[in-house]
N, C-alpha and C positions, 0 to 999 in steps of 0.2 A: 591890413597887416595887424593892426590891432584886434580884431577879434580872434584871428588866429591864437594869439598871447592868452586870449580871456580860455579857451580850450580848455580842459582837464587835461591833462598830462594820462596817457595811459588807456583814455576810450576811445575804441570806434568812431560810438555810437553819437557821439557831443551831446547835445540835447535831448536826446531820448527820452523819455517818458513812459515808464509801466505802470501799470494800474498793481495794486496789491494783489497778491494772491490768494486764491480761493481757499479755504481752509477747509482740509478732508474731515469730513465727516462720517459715521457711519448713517447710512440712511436705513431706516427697516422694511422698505419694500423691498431693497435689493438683497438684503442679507434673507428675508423669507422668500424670494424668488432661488437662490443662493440651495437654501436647505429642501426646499420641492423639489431642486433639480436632482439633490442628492439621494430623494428616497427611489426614483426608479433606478439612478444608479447600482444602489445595495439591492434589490428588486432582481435585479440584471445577474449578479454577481451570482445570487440564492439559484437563479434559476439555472444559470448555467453550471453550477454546482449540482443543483438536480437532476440536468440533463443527464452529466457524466455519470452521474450514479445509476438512475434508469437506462443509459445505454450499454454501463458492463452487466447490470441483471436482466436487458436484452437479449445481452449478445451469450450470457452466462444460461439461457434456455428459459428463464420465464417470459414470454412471449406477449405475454400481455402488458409489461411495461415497454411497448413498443409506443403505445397511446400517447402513454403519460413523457416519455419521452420527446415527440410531435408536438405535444401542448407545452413542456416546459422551451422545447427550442424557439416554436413561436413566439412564445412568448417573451422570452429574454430578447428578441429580435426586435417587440414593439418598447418594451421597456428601454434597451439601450436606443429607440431611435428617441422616445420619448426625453429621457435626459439630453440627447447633445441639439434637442429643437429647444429645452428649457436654458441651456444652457448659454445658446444662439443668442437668445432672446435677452438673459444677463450682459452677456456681454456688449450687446449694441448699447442698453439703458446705461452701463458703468460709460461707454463710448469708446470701448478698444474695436468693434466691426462697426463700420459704416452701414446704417441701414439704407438699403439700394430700392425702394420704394418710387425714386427720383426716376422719370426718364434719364439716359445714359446721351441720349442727343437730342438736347431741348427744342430746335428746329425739325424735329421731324414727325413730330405730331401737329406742323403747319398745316395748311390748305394745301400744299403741293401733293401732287398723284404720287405714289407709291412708286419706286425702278418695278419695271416688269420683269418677271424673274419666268426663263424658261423651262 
């Protein structure tokens, strides 16, 4: 009954214990990971802006910016995959995505035979 008494009025937690917390900082890997991701982004933007343009002077009869059309659409395709794999990659290092590198069922790269699947 006495240490009930000794209790803080008000906590859960009674004796709890946290460690200080980590003080934000900016780190400069993540901030230039951060501005790499953004140049295929703007990359992306130009190109799909190119697109549209080579596709009304396509579609308007010059026939030869069908090319240039093909090579900007590609292209904005690897650019925008390129940013959201840089992007991927930021966000695991800050630690908002879990990087899943991990087996998912740690027993099952045992010795045991694999279910046979028909």
């Amino acid at each position: 009954m006495a240490r009930s008494a000794e209790k803080a009025v008000g906590t859960s937690r009674g004796g709890a214990r946290r460690g200080a917390k980590p003080k934000r900082s900016v780190r400069p890997q993540l901030l230039g990971l951060a501005l790499v991701a953004l140049v295929p982004l703007v990359a992306w933007g130009v190109l799909v802006w190119m697109a549209i343009h080579f596709g009304r002077s396509a579609r308007g009869g010059d026939s030869g910016k069908w090319v240039y059309l093909a090579a900007a659409s590609i292209g904005a395709v690897v650019c925008l995959f390129l940013s959201l794999w840089l992007l991927t990659m930021l966000l695991r290092r800050v630690g908002i995505l879990e990087d899943d590198h991990e087996p998912a069922h740690p027993h099952r790269d045992s010795h045991q035979p694999a279910p046979h699947r028909h």
